[in-house]
C-alpha positions as CSV (number, residue, x, y, z in Angstrom):
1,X,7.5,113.4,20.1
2,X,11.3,112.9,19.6
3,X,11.8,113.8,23.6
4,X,8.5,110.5,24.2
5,X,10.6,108.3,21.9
6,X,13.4,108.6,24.1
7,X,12.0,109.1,27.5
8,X,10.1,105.3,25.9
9,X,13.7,104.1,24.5
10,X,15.0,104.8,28.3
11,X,12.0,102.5,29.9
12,X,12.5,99.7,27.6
13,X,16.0,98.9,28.5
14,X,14.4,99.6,32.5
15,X,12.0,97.3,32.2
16,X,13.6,94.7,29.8
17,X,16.2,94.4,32.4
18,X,13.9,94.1,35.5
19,X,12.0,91.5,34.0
20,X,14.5,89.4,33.0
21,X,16.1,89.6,36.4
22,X,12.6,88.4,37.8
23,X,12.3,85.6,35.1
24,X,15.8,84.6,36.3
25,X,15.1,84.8,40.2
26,X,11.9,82.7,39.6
27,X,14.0,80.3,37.5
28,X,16.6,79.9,39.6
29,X,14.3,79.5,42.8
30,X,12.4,76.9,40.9
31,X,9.0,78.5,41.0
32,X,6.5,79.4,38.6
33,X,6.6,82.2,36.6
34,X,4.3,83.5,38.5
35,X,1.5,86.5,38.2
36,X,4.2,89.2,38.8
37,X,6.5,88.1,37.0
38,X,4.4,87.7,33.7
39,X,3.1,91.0,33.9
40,X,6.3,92.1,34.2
41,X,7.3,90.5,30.9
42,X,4.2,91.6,29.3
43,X,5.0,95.1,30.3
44,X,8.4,94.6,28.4
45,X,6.8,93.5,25.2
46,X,4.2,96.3,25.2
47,X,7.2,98.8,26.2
48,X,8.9,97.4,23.2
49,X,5.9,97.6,20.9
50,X,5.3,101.3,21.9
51,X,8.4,102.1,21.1
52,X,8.6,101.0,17.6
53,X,4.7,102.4,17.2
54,X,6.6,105.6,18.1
55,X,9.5,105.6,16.1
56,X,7.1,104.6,13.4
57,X,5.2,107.5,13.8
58,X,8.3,109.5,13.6
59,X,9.7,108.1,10.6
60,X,5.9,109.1,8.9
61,X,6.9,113.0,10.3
62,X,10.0,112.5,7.8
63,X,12.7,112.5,11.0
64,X,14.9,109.9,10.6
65,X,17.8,108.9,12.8
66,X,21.1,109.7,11.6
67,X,22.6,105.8,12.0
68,X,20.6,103.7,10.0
69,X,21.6,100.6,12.0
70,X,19.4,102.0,15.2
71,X,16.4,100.7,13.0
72,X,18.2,97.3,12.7
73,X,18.7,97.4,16.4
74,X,15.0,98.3,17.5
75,X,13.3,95.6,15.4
76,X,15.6,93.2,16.3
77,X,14.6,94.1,19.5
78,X,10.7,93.8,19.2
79,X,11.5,90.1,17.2
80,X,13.9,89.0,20.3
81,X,10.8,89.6,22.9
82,X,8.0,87.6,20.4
83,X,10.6,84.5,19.1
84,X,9.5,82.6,22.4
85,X,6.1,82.9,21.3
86,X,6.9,80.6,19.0
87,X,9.6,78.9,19.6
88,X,9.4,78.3,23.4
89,X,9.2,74.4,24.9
90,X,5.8,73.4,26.0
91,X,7.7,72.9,29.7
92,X,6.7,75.9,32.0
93,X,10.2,76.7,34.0
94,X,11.9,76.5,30.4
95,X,9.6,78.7,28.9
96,X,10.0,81.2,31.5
97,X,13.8,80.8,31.0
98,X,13.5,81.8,27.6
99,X,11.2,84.8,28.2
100,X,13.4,86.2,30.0
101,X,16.9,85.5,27.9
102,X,14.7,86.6,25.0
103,X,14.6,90.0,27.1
104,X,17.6,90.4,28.2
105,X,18.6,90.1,24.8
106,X,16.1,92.7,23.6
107,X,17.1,94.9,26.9
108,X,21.1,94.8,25.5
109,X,19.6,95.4,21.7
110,X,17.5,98.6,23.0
111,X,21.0,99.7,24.7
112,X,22.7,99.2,21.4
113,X,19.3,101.3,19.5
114,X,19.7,104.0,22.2
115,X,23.1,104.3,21.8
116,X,22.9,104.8,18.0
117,X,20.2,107.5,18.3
118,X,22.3,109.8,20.6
């Protein structure tokens, strides 16, 4: 299970990064967010929420990681990807702007998380 929690970890900071590069692309070239480009960001948060599940599930197995901050790091992570639920504008292209800032920050959180588990 430790091996799926990193093999997981590694696809989070994949995907994080490759949807907030589409979020920016569609940003930048003034279109919608598109069908493709929310599923991607959808993919990140479920990513993200697997991951925790995971390290959840090991944490219940009694293994815990050796740096106690990479727990700070991968909730911080998961709370980075669902703030713009809440706290998005109403405004479409902004929205989609901070979707995919939120990831990006979640994507350089889950590097920090990854790097404090190895």
């Amino acid at each position: 299970m430790l091996t799926t929690h990193h093999v997981t970890g590694f696809l989070v900071i994949v995907v994080c990064v490759a949807s907030a590069t589409a979020a920016f692309v569609a940003y930048r070239r003034r279109a919608g967010a598109g069908r493709f480009v929310a599923q991607l960001l959808a993919l990140a948060q479920t990513v993200l929420v697997a991951q925790v599940a995971l390290g959840l599930l090991l944490l219940g197995r009694h293994r815990r990681a050796a740096d106690h901050l990479h727990y700070l790091y991968g909730a911080l992570a998961l709370l980075a990807t669902l703030a713009p639920w809440l706290y998005a504008p109403d405004d479409p292209r902004r929205r989609l702007a901070w979707f995919g800032a939120a990831t990006l920050v979640a994507a350089a959180l889950a590097v920090r998380a990854y790097m404090t588990a190895t």
